[in-house]
C-alpha positions as semicolon CSV with decimal commas, in nm:
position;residue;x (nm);y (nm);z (nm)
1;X;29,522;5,238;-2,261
2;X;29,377;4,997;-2,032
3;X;29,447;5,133;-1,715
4;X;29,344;5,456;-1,605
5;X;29,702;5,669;-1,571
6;X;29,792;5,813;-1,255
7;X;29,735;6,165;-1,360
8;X;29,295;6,058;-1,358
9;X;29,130;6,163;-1,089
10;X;28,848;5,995;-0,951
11;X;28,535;6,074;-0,669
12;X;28,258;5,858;-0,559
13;X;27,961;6,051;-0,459
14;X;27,689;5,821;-0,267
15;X;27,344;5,950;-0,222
16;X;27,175;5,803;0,048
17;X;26,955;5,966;0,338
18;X;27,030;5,657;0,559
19;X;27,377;5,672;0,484
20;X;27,418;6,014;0,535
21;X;27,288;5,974;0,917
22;X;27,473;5,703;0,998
23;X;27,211;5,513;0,974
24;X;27,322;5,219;0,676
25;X;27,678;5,163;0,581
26;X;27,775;5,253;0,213
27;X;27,884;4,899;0,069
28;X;27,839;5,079;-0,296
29;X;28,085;5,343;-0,236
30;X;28,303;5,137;-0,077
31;X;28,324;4,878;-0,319
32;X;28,365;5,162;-0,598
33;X;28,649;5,316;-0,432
34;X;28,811;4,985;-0,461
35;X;28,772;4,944;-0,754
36;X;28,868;5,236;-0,914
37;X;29,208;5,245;-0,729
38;X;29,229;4,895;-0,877
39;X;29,168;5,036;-1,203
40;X;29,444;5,308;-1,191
41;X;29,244;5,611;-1,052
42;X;29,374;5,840;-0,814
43;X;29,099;5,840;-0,524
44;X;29,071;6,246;-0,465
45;X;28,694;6,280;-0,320
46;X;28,464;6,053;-0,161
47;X;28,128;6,141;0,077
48;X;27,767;6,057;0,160
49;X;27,536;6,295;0,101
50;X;27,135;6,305;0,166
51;X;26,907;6,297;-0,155
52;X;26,815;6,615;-0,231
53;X;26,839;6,734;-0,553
54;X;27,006;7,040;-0,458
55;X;27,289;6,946;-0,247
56;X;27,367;6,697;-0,493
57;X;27,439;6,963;-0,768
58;X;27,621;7,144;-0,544
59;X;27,886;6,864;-0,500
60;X;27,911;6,827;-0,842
61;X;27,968;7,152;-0,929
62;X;28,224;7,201;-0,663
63;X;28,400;6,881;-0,771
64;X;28,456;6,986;-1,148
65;X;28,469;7,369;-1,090
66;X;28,673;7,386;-0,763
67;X;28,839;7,026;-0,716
68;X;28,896;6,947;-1,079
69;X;28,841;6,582;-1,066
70;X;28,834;6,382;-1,403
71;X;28,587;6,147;-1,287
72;X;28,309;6,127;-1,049
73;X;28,085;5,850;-1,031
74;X;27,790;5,844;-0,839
75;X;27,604;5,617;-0,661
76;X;27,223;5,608;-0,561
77;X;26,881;5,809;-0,669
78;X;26,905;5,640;-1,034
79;X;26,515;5,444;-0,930
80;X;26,205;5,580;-0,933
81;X;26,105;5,630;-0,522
82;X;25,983;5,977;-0,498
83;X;26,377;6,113;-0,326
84;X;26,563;5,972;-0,625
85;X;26,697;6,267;-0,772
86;X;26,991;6,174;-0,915
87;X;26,975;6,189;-1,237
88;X;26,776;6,559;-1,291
89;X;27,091;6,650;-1,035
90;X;27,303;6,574;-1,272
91;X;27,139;6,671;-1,612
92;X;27,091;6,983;-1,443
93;X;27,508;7,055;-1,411
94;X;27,582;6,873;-1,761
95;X;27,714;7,035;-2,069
96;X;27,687;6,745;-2,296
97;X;27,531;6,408;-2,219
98;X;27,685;6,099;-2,305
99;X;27,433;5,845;-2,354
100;X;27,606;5,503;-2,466
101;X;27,778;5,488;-2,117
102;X;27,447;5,525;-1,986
103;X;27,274;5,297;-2,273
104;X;27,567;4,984;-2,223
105;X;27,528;5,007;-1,867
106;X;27,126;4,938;-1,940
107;X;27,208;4,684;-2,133
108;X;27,426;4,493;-1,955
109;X;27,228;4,507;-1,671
110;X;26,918;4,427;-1,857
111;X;27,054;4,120;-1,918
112;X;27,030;4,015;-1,591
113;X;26,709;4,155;-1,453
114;X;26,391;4,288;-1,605
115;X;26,400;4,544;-1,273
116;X;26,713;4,733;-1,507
117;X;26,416;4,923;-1,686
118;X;26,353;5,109;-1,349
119;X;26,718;5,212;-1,376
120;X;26,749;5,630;-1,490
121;X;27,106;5,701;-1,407
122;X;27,261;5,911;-1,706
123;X;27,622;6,048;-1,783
124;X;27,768;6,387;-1,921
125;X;28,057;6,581;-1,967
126;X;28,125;6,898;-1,775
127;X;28,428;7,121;-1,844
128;X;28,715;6,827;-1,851
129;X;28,519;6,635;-1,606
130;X;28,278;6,287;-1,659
131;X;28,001;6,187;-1,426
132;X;27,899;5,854;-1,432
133;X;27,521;5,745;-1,214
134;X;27,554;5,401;-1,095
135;X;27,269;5,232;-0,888
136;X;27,299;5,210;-0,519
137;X;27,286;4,885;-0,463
138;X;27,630;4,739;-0,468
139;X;27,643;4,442;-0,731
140;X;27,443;4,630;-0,914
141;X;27,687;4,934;-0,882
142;X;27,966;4,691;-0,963
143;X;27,839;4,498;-1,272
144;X;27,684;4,890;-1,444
145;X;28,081;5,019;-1,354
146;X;28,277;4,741;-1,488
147;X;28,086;4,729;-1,839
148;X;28,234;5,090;-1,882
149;X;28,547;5,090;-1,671
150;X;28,786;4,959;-2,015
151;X;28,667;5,315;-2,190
152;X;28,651;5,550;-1,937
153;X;29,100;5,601;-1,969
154;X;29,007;5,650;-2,361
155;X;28,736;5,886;-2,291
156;X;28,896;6,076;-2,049
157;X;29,206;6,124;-2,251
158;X;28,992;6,267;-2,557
159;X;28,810;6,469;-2,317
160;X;29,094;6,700;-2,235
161;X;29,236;6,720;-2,551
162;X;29,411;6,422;-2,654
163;X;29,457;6,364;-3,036
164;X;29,583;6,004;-3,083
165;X;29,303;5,814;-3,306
166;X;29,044;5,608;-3,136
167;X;29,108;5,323;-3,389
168;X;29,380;5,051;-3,456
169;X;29,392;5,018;-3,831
């Protein structure tokens, strides 16, 4: 399972006050979008919303609850300025975290720059649904997504339900 199937949603939420005016274009959610239809997902939400913790659970709820999308990844608020929110947003709309994504994205990024300590993005399970924080910046959106992106089919397939094993022998 390599490719995400058709049948897997997908939204990219970007949090960015600048963005959100008009103000900076969204390279990150761009990119993401691109990537993820690349990967297999079907592309079923997409905006740019200002930080605020608030508003931010608000879309996420209304993404699982309401829209029902598999998997939302967002992008933004993961740092440690005083508007990124991101991640309490999230762990605040969570059922069940689920910290290796969060841990090999870390990692991976760690590898390339001390500054990947600063980085608090987290991800969790809610109803059938996985949200995924990514940084804002794009590449290093792009290099935290694609050290995940060859689970996230498997994952999302034992999410809602799915009983074949996770090992080959």
């Amino acid at each position: 399972m390599d490719r995400a199937e058709a049948n897997y949603s997908a939204g990219v939420l970007t949090l960015s006050d600048k963005g959100s005016r008009g103000e900076r274009e969204d390279t990150s959610g761009a990119m993401l979008r691109e990537l993820l239809a690349a990967a297999g997902f079907r592309l079923a939400a997409y905006e740019v919303i200002p930080d605020r913790q608030e508003l931010i659970e608000r879309t996420l709820v209304e993404w699982v609850d309401e829209r029902k999308i598999d998997l939302i990844v967002t992008t933004g608020g993961t740092g440690v300025s005083p508007s990124d929110r991101t991640p309490e947003a999230t762990r605040r709309v969570i059922e069940r975290e689920v910290p290796g994504l969060a841990e090999a994205m870390r990692q991976a990024s760690l590898e390339k720059t001390v500054q990947a300590v600063w980085s608090r993005g987290v991800a969790g399970i809610r109803g059938e649904s996985l949200i995924i924080n990514l940084p804002g910046s794009r590449r290093a959106a792009r290099e935290n997504i694609e050290v995940v992106l060859p689970a996230l089919a498997h994952g999302l397939y034992k999410l809602k339900g799915g009983s074949a094993d996770c090992g080959r022998g």
